[in-house]
The first five atom37 places (N, CA, C, CB, O) and aatype in JSON, in Angstrom:
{
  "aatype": [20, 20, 20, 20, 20, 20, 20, 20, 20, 20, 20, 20, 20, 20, 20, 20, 20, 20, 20, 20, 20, 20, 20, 20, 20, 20, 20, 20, 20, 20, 20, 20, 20, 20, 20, 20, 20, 20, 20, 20, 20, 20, 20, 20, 20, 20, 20, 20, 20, 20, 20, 20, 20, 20, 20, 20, 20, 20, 20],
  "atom_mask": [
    [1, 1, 1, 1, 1],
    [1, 1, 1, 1, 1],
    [1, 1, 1, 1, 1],
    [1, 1, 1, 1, 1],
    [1, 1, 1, 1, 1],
    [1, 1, 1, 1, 1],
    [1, 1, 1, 1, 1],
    [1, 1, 1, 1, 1],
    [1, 1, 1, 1, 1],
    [1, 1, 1, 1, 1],
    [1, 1, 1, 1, 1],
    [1, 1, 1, 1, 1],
    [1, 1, 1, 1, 1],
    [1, 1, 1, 1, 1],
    [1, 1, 1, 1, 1],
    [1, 1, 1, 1, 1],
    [1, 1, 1, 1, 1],
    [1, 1, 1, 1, 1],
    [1, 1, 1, 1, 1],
    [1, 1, 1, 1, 1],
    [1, 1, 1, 1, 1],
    [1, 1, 1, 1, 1],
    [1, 1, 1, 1, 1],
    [1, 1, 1, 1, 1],
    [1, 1, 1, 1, 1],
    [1, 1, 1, 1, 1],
    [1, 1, 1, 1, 1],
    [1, 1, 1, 1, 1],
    [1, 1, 1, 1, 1],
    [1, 1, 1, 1, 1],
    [1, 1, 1, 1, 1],
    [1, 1, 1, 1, 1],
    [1, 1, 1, 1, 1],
    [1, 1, 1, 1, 1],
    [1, 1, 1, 1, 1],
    [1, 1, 1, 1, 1],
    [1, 1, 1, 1, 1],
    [1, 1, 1, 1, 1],
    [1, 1, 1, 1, 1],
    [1, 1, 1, 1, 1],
    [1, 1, 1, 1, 1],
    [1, 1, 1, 1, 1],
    [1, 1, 1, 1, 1],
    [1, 1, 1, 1, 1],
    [1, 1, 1, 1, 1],
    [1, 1, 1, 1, 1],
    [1, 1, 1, 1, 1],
    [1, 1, 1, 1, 1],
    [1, 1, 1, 1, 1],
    [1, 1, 1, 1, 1],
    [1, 1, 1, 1, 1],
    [1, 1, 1, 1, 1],
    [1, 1, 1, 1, 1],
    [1, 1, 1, 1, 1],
    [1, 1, 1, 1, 1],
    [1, 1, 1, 1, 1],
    [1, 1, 1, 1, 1],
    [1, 1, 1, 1, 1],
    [1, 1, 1, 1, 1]
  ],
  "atom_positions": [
    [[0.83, -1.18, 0.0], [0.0, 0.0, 0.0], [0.88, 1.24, 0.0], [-0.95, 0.0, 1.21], [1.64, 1.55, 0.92]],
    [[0.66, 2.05, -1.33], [1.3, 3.4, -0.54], [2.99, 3.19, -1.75], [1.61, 3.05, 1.97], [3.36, 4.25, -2.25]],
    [[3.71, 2.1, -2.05], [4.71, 1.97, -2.67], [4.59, 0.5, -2.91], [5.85, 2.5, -2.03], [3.54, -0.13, -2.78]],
    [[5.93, -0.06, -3.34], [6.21, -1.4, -3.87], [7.08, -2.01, -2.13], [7.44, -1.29, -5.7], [7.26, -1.46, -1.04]],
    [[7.3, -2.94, -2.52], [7.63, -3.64, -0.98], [9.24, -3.15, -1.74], [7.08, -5.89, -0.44], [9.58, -2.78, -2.86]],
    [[9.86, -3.38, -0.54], [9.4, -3.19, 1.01], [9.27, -2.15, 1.37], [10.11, -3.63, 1.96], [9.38, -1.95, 2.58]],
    [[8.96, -0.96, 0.43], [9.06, 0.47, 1.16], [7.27, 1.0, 0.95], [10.48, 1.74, 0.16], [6.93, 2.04, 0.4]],
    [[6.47, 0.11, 1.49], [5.05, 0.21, 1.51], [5.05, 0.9, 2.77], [4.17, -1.15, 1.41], [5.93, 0.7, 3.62]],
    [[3.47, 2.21, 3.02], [3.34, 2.87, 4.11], [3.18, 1.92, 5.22], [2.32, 3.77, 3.99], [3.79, 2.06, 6.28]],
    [[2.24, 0.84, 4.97], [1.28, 0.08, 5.58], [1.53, -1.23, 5.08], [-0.08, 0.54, 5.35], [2.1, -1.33, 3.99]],
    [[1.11, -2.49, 5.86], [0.62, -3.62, 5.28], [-0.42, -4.32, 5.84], [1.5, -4.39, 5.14], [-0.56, -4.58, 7.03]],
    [[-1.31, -4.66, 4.7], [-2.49, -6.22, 4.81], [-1.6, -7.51, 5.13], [-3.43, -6.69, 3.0], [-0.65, -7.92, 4.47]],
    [[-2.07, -8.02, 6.18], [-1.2, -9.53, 5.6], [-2.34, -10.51, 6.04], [0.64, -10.03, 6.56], [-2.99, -10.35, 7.08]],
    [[-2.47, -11.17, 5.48], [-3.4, -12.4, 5.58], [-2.26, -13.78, 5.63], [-4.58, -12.45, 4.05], [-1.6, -14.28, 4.72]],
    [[-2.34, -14.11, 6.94], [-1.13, -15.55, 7.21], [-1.58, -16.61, 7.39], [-0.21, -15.59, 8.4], [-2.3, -17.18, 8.21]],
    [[-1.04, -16.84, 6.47], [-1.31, -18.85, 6.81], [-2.65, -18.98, 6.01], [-1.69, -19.54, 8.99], [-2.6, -18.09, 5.15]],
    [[-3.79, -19.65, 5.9], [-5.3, -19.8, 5.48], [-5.93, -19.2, 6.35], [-5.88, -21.14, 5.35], [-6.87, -19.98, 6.18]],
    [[-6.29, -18.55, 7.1], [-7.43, -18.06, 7.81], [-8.41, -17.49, 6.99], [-7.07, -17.12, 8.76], [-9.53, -17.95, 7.21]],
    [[-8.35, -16.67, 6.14], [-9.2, -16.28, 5.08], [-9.41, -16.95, 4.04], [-8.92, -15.3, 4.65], [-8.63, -17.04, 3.09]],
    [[-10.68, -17.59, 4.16], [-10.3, -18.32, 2.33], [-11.49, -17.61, 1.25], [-10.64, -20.63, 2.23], [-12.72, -17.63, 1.37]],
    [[-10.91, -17.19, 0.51], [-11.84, -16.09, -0.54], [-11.11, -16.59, -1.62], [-11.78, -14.16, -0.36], [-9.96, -17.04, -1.69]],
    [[-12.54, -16.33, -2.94], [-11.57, -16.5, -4.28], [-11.28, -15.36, -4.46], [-12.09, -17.08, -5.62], [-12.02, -14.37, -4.44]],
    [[-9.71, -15.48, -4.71], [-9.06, -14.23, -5.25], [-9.07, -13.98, -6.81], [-7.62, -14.26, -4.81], [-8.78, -12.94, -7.4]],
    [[-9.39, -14.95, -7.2], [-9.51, -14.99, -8.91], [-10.14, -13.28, -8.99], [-10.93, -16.58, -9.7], [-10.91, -12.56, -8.35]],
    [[-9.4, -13.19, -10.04], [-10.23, -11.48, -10.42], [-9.75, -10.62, -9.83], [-11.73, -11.15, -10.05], [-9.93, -9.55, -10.43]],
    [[-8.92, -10.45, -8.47], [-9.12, -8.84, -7.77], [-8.05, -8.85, -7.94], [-9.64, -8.34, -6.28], [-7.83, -8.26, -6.88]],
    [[-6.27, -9.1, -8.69], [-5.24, -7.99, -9.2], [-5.83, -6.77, -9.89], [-4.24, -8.61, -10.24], [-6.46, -6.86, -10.95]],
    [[-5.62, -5.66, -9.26], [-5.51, -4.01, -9.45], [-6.99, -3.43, -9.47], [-4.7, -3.55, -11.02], [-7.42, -2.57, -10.24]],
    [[-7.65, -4.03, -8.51], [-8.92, -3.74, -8.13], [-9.14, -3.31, -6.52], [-9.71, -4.94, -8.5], [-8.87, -3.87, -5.46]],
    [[-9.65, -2.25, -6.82], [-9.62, -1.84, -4.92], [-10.6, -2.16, -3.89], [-9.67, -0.34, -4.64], [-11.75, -2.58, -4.04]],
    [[-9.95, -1.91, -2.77], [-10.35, -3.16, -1.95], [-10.48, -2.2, -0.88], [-9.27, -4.56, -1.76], [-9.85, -1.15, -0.85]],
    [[-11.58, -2.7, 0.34], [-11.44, -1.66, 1.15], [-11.53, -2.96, 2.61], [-12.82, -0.19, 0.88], [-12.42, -3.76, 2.92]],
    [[-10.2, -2.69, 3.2], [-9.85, -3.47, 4.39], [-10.21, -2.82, 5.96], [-8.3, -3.69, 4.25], [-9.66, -1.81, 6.4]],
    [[-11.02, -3.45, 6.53], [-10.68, -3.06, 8.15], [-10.5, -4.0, 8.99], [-11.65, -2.33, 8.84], [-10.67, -5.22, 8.93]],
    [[-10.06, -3.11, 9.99], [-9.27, -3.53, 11.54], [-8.3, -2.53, 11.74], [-8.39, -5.1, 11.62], [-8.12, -1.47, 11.14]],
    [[-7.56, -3.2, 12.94], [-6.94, -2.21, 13.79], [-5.43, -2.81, 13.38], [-7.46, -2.21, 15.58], [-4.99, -3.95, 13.24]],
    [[-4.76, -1.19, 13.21], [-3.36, -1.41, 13.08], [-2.43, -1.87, 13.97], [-2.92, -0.5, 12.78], [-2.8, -1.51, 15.08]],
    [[-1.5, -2.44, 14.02], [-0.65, -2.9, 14.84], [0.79, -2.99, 14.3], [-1.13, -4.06, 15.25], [0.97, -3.33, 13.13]],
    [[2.08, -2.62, 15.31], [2.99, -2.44, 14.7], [3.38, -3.88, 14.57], [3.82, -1.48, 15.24], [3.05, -4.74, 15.38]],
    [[4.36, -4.16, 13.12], [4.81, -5.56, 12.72], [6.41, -5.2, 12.71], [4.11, -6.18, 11.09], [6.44, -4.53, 11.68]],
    [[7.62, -5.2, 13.15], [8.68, -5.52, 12.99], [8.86, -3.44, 12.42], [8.88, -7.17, 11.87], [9.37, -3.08, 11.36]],
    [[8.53, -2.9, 13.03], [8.3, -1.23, 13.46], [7.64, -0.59, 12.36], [9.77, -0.32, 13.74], [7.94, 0.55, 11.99]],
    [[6.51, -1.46, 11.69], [5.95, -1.26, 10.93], [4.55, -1.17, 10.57], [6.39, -1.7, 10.57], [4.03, -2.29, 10.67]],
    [[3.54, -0.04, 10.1], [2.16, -0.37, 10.97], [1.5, -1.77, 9.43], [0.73, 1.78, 11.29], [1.94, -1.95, 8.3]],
    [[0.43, -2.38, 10.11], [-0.14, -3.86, 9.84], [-1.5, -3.63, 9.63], [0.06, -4.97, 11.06], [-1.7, -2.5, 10.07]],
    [[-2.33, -4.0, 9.28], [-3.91, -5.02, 9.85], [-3.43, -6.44, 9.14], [-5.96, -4.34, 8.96], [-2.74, -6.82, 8.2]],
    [[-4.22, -6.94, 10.19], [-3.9, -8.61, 10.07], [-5.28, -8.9, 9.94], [-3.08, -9.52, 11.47], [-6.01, -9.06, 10.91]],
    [[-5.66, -8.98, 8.73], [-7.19, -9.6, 8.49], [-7.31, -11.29, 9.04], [-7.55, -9.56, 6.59], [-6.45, -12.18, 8.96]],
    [[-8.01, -11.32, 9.33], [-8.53, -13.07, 10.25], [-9.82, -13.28, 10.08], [-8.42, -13.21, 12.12], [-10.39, -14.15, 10.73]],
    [[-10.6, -12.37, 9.0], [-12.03, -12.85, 8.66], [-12.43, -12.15, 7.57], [-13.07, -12.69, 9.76], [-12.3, -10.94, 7.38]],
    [[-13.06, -13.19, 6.65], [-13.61, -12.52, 5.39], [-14.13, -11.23, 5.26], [-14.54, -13.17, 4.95], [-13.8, -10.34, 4.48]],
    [[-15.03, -11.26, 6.19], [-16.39, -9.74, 6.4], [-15.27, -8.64, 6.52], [-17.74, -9.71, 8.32], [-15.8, -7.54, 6.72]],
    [[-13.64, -8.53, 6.46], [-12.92, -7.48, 7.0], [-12.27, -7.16, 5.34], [-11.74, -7.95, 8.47], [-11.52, -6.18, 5.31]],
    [[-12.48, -7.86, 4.02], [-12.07, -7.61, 2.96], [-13.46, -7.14, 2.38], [-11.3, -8.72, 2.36], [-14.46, -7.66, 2.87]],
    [[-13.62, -6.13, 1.31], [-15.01, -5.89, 0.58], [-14.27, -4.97, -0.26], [-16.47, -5.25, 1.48], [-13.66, -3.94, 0.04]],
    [[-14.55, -5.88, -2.02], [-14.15, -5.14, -3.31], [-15.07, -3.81, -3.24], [-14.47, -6.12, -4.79], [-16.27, -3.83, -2.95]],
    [[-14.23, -2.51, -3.58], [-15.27, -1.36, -3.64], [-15.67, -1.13, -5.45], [-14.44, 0.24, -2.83], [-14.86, -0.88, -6.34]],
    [[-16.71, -1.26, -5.53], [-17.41, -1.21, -6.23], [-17.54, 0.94, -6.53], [-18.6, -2.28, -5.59], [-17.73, 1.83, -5.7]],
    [[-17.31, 1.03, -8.36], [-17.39, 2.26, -8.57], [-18.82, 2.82, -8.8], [-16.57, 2.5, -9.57], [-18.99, 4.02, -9.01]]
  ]
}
């Protein structure tokens, strides 16, 4: 988000399977994520852990 890795403002990370969604289709389509940030390795995060926290935004 924000740049190319590793010099992104922010990161989504979805670890391991906890989310299982078809991703088919959503490269360069926007997406609107919530939860709460948390720092990852001095870096701010949301760690999605449930579907209902990803929703394609629709124009």
């Amino acid at each position: 988000m924000g740049a190319a890795y590793p010099n992104q403002k922010y990161t989504v990370a979805i670890k391991g399977n906890k989310v299982n969604l078809n991703w088919t289709g959503l490269k360069g389509k926007q997406l609107c994520i919530t939860g709460i940030f948390e720092l990852y390795k001095e870096r701010p995060e949301i760690e999605v852990t449930e579907p209902d926290q990803i929703n394609l935004k629709i124009k």
